[in-house]
VONU-109336 format. One record per residue (C-alpha): x, y, z. Coordinates in steps of 0.5 Angstrom, whole numbers, plus 500, padded with zeros to 3 digits. Layout:
<sites>
XYZ;...
</sites>
This chain:
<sites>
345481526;352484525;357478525;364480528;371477525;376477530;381482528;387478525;394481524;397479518;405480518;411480512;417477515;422482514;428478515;433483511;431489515;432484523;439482520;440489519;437492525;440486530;447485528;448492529;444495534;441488537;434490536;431484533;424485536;419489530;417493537;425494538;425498531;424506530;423511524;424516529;430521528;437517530;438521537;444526537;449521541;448516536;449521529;456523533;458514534;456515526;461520525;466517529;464510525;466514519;472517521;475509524;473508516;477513513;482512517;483504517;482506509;488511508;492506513;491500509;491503502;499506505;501499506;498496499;504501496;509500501;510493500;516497495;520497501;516491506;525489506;527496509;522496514;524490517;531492517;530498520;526493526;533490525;536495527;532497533;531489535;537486533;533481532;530479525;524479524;518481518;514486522;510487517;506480518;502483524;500489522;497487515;493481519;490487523;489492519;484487514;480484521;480491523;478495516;473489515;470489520;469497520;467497512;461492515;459496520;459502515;454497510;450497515;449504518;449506511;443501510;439504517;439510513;437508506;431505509;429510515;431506521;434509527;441508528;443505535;450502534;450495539;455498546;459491544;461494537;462501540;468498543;470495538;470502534;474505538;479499539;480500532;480507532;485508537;490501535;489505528;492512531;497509534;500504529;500512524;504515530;508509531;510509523;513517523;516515528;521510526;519511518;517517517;520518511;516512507;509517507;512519501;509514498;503515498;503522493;508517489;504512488;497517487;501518479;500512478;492509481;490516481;485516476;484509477;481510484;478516481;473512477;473507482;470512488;465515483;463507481;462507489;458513489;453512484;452505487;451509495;446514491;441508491;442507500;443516501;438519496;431517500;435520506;438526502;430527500;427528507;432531510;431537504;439538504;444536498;451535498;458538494;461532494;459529487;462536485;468535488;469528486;467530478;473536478;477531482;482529476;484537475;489536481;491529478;498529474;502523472;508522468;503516464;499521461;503523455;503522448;506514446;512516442;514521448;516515451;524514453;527507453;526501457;530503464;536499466;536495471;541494477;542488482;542492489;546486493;544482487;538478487;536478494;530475494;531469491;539468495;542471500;544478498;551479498;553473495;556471489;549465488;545472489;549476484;549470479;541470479;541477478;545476472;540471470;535476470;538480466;541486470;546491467;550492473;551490479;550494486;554491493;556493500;563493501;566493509;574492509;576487513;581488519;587485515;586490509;581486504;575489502;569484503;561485502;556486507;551491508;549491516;555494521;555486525;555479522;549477526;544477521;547474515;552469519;553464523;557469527;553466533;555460533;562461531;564467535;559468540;562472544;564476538;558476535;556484536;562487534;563491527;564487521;571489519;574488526;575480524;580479519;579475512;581468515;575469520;570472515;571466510;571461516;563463517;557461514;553466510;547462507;544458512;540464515;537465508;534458509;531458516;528465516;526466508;526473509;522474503;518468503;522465497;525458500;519454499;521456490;527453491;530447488;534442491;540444487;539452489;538449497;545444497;548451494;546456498;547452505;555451504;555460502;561464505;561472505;564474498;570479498;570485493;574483488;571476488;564480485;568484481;571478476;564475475;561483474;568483469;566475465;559477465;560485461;558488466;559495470;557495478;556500483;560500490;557503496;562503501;562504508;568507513;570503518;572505526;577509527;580504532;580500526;588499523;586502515;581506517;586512513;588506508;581505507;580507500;586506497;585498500;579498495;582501489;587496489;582490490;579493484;585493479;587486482;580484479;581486473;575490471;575496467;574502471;569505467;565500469;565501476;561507479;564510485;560513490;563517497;565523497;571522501;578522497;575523489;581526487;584519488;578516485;579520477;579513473;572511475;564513474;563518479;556518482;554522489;548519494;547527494;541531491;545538488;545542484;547541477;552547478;556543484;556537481;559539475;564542479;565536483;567531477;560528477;556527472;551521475;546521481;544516485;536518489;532514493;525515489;522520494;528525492;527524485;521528482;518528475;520536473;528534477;529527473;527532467;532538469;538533471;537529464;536536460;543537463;546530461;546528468;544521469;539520474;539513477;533511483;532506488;530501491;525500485;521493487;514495485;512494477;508500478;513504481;518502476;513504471;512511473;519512472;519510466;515515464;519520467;524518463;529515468;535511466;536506470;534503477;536499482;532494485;531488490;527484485;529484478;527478478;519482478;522487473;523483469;517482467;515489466;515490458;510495458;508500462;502498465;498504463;500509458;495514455;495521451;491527456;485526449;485519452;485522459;479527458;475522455;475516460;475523466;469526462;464520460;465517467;463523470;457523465;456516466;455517474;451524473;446520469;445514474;445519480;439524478;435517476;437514483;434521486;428522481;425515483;426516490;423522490;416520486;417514490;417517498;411524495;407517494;408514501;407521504;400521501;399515506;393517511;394512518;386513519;384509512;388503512;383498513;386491518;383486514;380479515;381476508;387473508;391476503;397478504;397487505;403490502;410491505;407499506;401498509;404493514;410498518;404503518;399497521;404497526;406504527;398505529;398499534;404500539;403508538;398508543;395514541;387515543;384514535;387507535;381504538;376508534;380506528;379499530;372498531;371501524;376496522;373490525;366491523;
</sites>
């Protein structure tokens, strides 16, 4: 007599793969899951899942470097707004929800793919993959609206990451071989990708791959409005702790007052820096140089800096420094120039006309010479920079805010240029220094930035933060093109080595299960536990529903 055993299933509890499956596509069910080919609707929502994820990363890595000039983004909001505000809160707040959120659905989708499960992105996620998409679009559109210019940056800034996110893209890669290969190896297809990120280094160029001894001074810094990020800029305690930093010059905004006395400010109105609000409210938007110096001097010009911390600084502050800084007034030019004068010091002057309606607005220039003589100051300390009225100007340094040929400067008297860095290549800097034209640039706030022109070989920048450049002794990278080649050329050996392993072993692994034949995998009584193979294939033939299903179990059973 033939005893039957009730047929037992035995399953592994495959919590990985119901995290997987149920977070992305909420299919927490074995019966939910399938090894069949992801649907053509569903490969489009991964192909739009990639794109969010390549666009959110070029958004993201764009504010990471553009944090140089965080300062000028919120005074271009100022300008707009009128109301001061940092812009930049939200939109870094957004970016790493939305680009952390992406990057997790991409781990997920590219661990569907690595284990053979269908794709089915969850409707929920759907939507938030094109509130990301669309949020993204808008915020890139918005930017080369109102700041367009700054996408410069990015090209800048790749001379000096560039090889380290070379490296750093093949690390990830190699590490997304393990999760692509069974998938590359079914579907029969290779990829140039790997190519094209190993040849990658032919098209990167840096001034920081050059031999060491080619390495120029340290370039001087100078105080753009002093030291703006730990006082209020424009003011004598702003340009006293650019001095403790140990600027070589000084940089100031000059306005003329309505009775002729030249004082510092940079925007057109009193609104932001003062008090103005409170003190002459209903004056309150009218250009800075129609009150006179008795009204100027009346205002407060530190108190803003207290209660906005512009550059989240405030909380640094000493007791000292906050007492100081709450009793500020504006600063006149010849003020600055006296402190410029005791420390040994040059500074640079950028000017600004005012209207016509104003009484010296044909006077302006001589107004602000003469405040220079009444300093005291050596005029070849101090830089001239409009281009109006030079003739009268001859005693002072000339510098032009104009890139031009070395020919027109020659013929104009000048002998120095003032650029933002997008305007100031490496093969320029190289061309105006060979013709002893000085070069400096602005604003320069990042080490990295400030290290790039470095190795190009700059004279001098201007900088918001000198307090940060300080700090910069060294480049933060240098190395000669042998050592370039060698780092380029043993990492791409490195990745190919990992690479063709990863695809060897899924290969012998994957020609192993395709020797696999349903028909003869037994569903046994014993009570140890069938590998993780036997069991998907176990499952595969019970919820099939195919006419040998029954046969195979009466065998199985007996």
């Amino acid at each position: 007599m033939v005893k039957h055993q009730p047929l037992q299933q035995v399953y592994e509890k495959q919590l990985c793969l119901s995290f997987l499956t149920g977070i992305y596509g909420c299919r927490w069910k074995r019966y939910q899951r399938s090894h069949d080919n992801s649907s053509k609707w569903e490969c489009a929502w991964f192909i739009i899942l990639c794109s969010t994820f390549s666009l959110l990363l070029f958004w993201a890595y764009f504010w990471l470097e553009a944090h140089n000039d965080y300062n000028q983004f919120n005074w271009l909001l100022y300008n707009r707004s009128g109301e001061w505000k940092d812009g930049t809160v939200p939109i870094l707040t957004t970016t790493a929800v939305g680009f952390s959120y992406i990057t997790f659905l991409m781990i997920l989708a590219l661990c569907h793919i690595s284990l053979g499960q269908q794709l089915n992105l969850y409707w929920i996620h759907k939507i938030g993959v094109l509130a990301a998409l669309i949020t993204t679009v808008s915020g890139v559109v918005s930017i080369s609206d109102v700041w367009g210019d700054e996408w410069d940056i990015i090209l800048i800034s790749l001379q000096s990451t560039g090889p380290f996110l070379h490296i750093g893209a093949l690390a990830a890669v190699t590490a997304l071989g393990w999760l692509v290969a069974g998938h590359v190896i079914r579907a029969g297809r290779t990829s140039n990708v790997l190519l094209v990120l190993y040849m990658a280094p032919l098209a990167i160029t840096s001034p920081c791959i050059m031999d060491r001894n080619s390495l120029k001074p340290r370039p001087d810094v100078i105080g753009r409005r002093g030291a703006p990020m730990l006082a209020p800029e424009n003011t004598l305690m702003s340009f006293n702790k650019a001095l403790q930093q140990g600027v070589s010059s000084l940089e100031a905004d000059v306005s003329v007052s309505l009775d002729g006395v030249p004082f510092l400010m940079r925007d057109r109105t009193l609104r932001r820096t003062t008090d103005i609000a409170k003190v002459f409210p209903d004056k309150q938007h009218e250009d800075a140089s129609l009150f006179n110096w008795t009204e100027i001097r009346s205002l407060n010009a530190g108190q803003w800096f207290l209660e906005s911390d512009p550059y989240w600084t405030v909380g640094s502050l000493t007791g000292r420094d906050r007492n100081r800084m709450g009793n500020l007034t504006v600063c006149s030019l010849v003020e600055m120039l006296r402190l410029t004068a005791r420390a040994n010091r040059s500074a640079l002057l950028n000017l600004h006309r005012p209207p016509p309606e104003h009484p010296h607005y044909k006077t302006w220039i001589m107004d602000t010479l003469w405040a220079v003589q009444r300093s005291g100051i050596s005029q070849k300390r101090v830089t001239w920079t409009p281009d109006t009225d030079r003739g009268r100007v001859r005693g002072l340094q000339q510098t032009s805010l104009e890139k031009l040929s070395v020919e027109e400067l020659r013929h104009r008297g000048i002998s120095s240029l003032t650029l933002r860095y997008s305007q100031a290549s490496n093969k320029d800097i190289q061309d105006f220094l060979v013709n002893n034209m000085s070069v400096m640039v602005y604003p320069v706030n990042e080490p990295w930035l400030y290290s790039v022109l470095w190795c190009s070989g700059v004279p001098s920048v201007s900088s918001d933060a000198p307090q940060v450049l300080r700090k910069v002794p060294y480049p933060i990278w240098l190395m000669s093109p042998y050592e370039y080649c060698l780092v380029w050329i043993t990492s791409d050996l490195v990745s190919i080595a990992i690479v063709t392993g990863i695809f060897i072993f899924q290969k012998w692994r994957m020609s192993g299960m395709q020797n696999y034949n349903p028909e003869q995998i037994m569903l046994s009584a014993v009570t140890r536990r069938p590998s993780r193979d036997v069991n998907i294939m176990k499952e595969k033939l019970i919820f099939s529903g195919t006419p040998d299903v029954a046969s195979t179990i009466l065998q199985l059973t007996h």
